[in-house]
N, C-alpha and C positions, 0 to 999 in steps of 0.2 A: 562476866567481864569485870564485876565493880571486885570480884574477889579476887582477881588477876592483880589490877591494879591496888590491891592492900598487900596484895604479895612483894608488889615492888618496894613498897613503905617499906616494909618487914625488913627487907633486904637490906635498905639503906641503913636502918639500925643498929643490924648485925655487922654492919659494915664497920662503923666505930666502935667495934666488939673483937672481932677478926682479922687480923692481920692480913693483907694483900697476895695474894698467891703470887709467887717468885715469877717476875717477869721474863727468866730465862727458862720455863720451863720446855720439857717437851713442844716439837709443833707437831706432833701426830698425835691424834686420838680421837678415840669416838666419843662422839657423843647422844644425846638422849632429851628430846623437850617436849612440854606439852603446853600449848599455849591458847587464848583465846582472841575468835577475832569476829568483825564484824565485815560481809560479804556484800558487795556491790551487785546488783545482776537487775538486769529488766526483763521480767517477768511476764510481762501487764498480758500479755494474751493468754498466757495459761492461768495467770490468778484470777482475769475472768471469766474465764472456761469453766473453774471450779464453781467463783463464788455466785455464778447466774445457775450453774446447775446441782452444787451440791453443797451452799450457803457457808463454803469453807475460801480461806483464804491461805495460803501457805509461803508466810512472809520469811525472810531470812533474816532476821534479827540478829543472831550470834553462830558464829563457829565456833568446833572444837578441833586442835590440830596439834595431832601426834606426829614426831618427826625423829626418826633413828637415820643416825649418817655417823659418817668419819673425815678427819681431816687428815691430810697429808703436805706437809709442808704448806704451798698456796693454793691447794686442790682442796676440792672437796668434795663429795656424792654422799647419796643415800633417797631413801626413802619416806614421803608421807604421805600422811592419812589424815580430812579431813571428814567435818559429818557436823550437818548446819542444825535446826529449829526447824526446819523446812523435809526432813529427811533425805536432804541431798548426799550425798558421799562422792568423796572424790581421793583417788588414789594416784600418785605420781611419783616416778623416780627420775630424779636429779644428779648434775653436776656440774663443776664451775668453780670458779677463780676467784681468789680472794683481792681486792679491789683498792685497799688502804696499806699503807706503811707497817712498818714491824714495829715501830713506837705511837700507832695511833691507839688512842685509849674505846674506838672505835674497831671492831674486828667485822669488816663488811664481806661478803660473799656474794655473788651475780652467778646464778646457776639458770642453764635453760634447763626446762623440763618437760616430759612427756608423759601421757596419762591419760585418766578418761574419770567421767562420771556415771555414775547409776541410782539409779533411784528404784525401791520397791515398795509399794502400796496396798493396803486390803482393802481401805474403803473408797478407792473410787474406780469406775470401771466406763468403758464405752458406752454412750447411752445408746439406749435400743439395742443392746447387743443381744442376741440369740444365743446361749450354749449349746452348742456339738455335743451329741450323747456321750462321747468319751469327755467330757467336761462336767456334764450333770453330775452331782457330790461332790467335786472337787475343790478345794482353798482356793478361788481363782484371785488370782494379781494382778494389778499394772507395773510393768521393769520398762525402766529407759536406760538407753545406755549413748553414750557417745566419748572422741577421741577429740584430746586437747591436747596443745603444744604450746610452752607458753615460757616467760621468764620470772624467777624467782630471789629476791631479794633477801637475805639472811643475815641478821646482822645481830652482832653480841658485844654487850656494854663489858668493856671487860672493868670498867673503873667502877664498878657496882658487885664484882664479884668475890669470891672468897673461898681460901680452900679447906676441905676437910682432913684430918688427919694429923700425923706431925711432917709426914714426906710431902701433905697438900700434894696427892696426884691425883685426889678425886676434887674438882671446882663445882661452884652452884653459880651458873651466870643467868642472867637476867638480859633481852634482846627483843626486838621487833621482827615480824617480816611483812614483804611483801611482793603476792604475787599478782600475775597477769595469768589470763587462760584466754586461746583462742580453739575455736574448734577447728577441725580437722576431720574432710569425710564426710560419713552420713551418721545420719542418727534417728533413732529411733523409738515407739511407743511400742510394745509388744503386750498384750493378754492372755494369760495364761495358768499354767500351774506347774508346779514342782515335781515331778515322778521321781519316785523312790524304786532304784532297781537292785536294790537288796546292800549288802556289806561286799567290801572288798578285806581279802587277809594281805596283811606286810608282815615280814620277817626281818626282826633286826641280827646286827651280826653275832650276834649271841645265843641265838635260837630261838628268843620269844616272839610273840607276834601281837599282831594289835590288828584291829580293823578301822573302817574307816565306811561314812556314808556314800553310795554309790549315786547318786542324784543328776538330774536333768531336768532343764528346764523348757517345759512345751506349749509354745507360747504364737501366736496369731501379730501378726503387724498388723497396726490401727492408726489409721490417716484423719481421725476424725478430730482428735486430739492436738491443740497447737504444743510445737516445739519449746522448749526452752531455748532462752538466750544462746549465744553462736559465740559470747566473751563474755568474760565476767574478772572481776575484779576482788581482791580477798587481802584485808591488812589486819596484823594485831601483835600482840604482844607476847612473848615465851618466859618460860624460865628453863634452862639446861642445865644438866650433869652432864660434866665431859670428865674423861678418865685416858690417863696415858701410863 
């Protein structure tokens, strides 16, 4: 986080350095961010699950959040990928409307989004749990998975940005987000492990080929385990490349 926020320093400096990217540029293009943030979530029945039985606590102190998307005129979609301190991972794709003026030095976007979280762990497991002979040797896991629907906030300082090049079609903008997650459905703890069911061959249109791991996941639902949070909350700060 605190190097996130020296990034924005940087920026501002480079800013009296770099001339302003042409305000009539392109309004389509995509772009590219990775930013960091700090996650709101109530936890407290599974971080005491852990810490009364396996003296661990797994706090969410900071995100990481990669975000590939494009704009189109006032639209916008794409895809991201989040992944906390806590080993949480959360995957969502977006879309939605951009919010402010064509002269705001503000370029805000309101995307709803759908997605889900998952979680996989080696060190902790069901207590009292019994292995099934087809389990004895195996790497066994805890996977959570569940289904969020939620609204996302995107927003990009353009009066901090600057572009590369002499055409300046590549920019470096600097921006905040923020989203909401609600769950959706069920969700759940599963125990298990990974079977490897050998390679798969692909042929590209060229005649070469590649393969690829053929894997599944065989895994027991486990009630004993309290849920995560049903909302959760997620705010911070990016830097973007956008290209048109």
């Amino acid at each position: 986080m605190k190097k996130t926020l020296l990034l924005f320093c940087f920026l501002i400096i480079l800013k009296s350095t770099y001339a302003q990217t042409d305000r009539k540029k392109a309004d389509t293009y995509v772009t590219f961010s990775v930013g960091a943030g700090i996650p709101s979530i109530d936890n407290r029945a599974f971080d005491n699950w852990t810490q009364v039985n396996y003296n661990k606590k797994y706090t969410n102190r900071v995100s990481v959040n990669i975000d590939l998307g494009a704009v189109y005129k006032n639209y916008d979609a794409g895809i991201s990928f989040t992944g906390s301190s806590a080993d949480f991972r959360t995957y969502t794709f977006y879309a939605g409307r951009k919010i402010t003026s064509a002269k705001s030095p503000l370029v805000s976007f309101l995307n709803f989004e759908i997605g889900g979280i998952s979680i996989t762990n080696r060190s902790l497991a069901p207590l009292n749990y019994v292995l099934s002979p087809d389990e004895i040797g195996k790497d066994m896991e805890l996977n959570y998975s569940a289904t969020y629907i939620g609204l996302y906030s995107k927003n990009y300082l353009n009066s901090l940005s600057f572009g590369i090049g002499k055409r300046k079609r590549v920019s470096v903008k600097p921006g905040f987000y923020v989203n909401f997650e609600y769950q959706v459905g069920g969700s759940s703890w599963e125990y298990g492990y990974t079977q490897n069911n050998g390679t798969d061959i692909f042929y590209n249109v060229d005649g070469t080929s590649y393969t690829t791991d053929n894997t599944k996941f065989i895994g027991k639902k486990v009630y004993s385990i309290p849920k995560l949070a049903n909302k959760f909350l997620n705010a911070g700060v990016f830097i973007a490349i956008t290209a048109f």
